[in-house]
N, C-alpha and C positions, 0 to 999 in steps of 0.2 A: 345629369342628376342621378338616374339609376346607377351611374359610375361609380358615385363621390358614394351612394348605397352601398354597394358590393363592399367598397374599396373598406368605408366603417364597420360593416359586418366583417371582413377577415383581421381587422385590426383590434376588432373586439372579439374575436376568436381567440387571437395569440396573448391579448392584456387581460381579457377576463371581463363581469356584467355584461355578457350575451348573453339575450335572454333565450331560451331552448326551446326549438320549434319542433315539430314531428317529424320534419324532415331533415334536419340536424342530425336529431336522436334514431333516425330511421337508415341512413347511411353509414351510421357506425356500427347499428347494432346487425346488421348482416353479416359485416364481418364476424360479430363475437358468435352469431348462430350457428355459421356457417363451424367455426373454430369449437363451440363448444359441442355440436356434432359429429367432431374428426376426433371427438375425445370421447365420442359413445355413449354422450346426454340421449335422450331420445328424441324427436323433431319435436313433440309436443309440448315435452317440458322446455325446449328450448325457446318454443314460441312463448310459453306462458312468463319465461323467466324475462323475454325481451316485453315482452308487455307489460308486464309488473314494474319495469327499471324506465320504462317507455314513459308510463301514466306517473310515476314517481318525479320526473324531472322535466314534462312540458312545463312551461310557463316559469320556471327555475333559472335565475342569472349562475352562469358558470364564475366558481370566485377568480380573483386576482391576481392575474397570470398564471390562469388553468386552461386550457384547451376544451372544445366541447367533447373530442375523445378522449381527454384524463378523467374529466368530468362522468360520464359515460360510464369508463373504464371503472372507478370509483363506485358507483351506486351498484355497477355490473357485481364487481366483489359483495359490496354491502349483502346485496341481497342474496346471496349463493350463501353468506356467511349466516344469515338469519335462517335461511328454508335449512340448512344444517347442525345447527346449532340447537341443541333438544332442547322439549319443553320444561320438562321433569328429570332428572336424573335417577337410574335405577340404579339400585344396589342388589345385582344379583344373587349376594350369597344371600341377603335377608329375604330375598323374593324367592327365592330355591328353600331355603329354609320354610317361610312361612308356608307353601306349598305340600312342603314333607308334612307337617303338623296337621293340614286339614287333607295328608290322605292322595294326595294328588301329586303327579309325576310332573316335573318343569320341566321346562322343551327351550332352547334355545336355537334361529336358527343363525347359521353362515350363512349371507351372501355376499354376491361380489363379483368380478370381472377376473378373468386368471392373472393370478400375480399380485395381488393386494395383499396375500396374507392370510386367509381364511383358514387354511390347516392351522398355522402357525397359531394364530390366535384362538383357535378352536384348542387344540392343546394345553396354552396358555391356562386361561377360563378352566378348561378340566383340571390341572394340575391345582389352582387355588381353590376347588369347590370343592376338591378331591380332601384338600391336605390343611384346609384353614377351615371349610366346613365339617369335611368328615361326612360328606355325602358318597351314596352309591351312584356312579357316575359311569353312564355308557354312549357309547360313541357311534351313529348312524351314515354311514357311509352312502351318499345319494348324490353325488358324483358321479353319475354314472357316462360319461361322455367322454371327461376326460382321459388321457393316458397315465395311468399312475397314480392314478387319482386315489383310489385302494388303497394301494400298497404304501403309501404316504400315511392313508392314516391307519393301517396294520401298523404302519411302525412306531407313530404316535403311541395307537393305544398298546402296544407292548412294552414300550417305554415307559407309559405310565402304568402298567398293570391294570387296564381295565378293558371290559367289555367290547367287542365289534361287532355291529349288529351290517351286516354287509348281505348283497343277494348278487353281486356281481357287476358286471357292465350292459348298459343294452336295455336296462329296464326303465320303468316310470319312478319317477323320483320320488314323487310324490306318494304314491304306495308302499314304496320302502319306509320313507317318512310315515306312515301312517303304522304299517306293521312294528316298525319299530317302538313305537309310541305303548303300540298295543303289548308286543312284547315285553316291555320295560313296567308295563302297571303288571302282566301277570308272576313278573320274575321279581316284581318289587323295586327296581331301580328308583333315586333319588330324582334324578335329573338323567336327559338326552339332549346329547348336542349336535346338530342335524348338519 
């Protein structure tokens, strides 16, 4: 009898209305932690994310002729696609702009992992704030780790003719960020992009 069990549990695996147990859902999703771990999630977020997808789909029949790992795989996406997907949309030039009007300097920052793009798109963002706003637009170099990190965005902001508010390598980022800020309100800059 436990046979003819098993044997309709993997058969309702492969055709689908398996209903989802904790340990179903428990054996797949180590692998996605372990995977979305090797890609620089942090353990936490990747527990929370396996728990959020976890409590989402106990007691949930997988549909018809779905695997309990497409299934899985599925909700795994869904919900990466919601925790990223913003609540509000900002329009930075109206928010830089309204900023300019009450007096106050906007700060944008970069972050990210090396290689995403963060100069590239920091440039970006200045060039349309620069040239569709007509803001004073200066550029805080807080990189300080990497190699080239600088001289990347020296070339940026020469490119665009603006401002580098830079202290070197070796220092606290965060202080750079912070002088810079302060810089930027006594020399009047519109916006800094960190």
């Amino acid at each position: 009898c436990v046979r003819q069990e098993r044997a309709s549990e993997c058969v309702r695996d492969i055709t689908g209305n398996k209903v989802m147990t904790a340990e179903d859902v428990d054996v797949v999703m180590r692998d996605f932690k372990t995977n979305l771990m090797a890609k620089n999630v942090a353990a936490d977020i990747a527990d929370k994310l396996a728990e959020s997808v976890k409590a989402s789909l106990l007691g949930q029949k997988t549909e018809r002729f779905t695997s309990v790992k497409s299934t899985v795989k599925k909700a795994l996406h869904e919900a990466i696609q919601r925790i990223l997907t913003p609540k509000k949309s900002i329009d930075v030039l109206k928010a830089a702009l309204d900023a300019k009007a009450r007096g106050r300097v906007y700060s944008v920052v970069f972050l990210g992992v090396n290689g995403v793009g963060k100069s590239t798109n920091l440039a970006k963002v200045c060039y349309y704030l620069k040239n569709r706003g007509g803001l004073k637009v200066m550029l805080a170099a807080c990189d300080t780790f990497r190699a080239g990190a600088v001289e990347q965005l020296r070339t940026h902001a020469r490119c665009l003719d603006v401002h580098l508010f830079e202290r070197g390598y070796g220092k606290d980022p965060a202080m750079i960020a912070k002088e810079a800020l302060q810089f930027a309100k006594a020399e009047r800059y519109d916006v800094v992009l960190v």
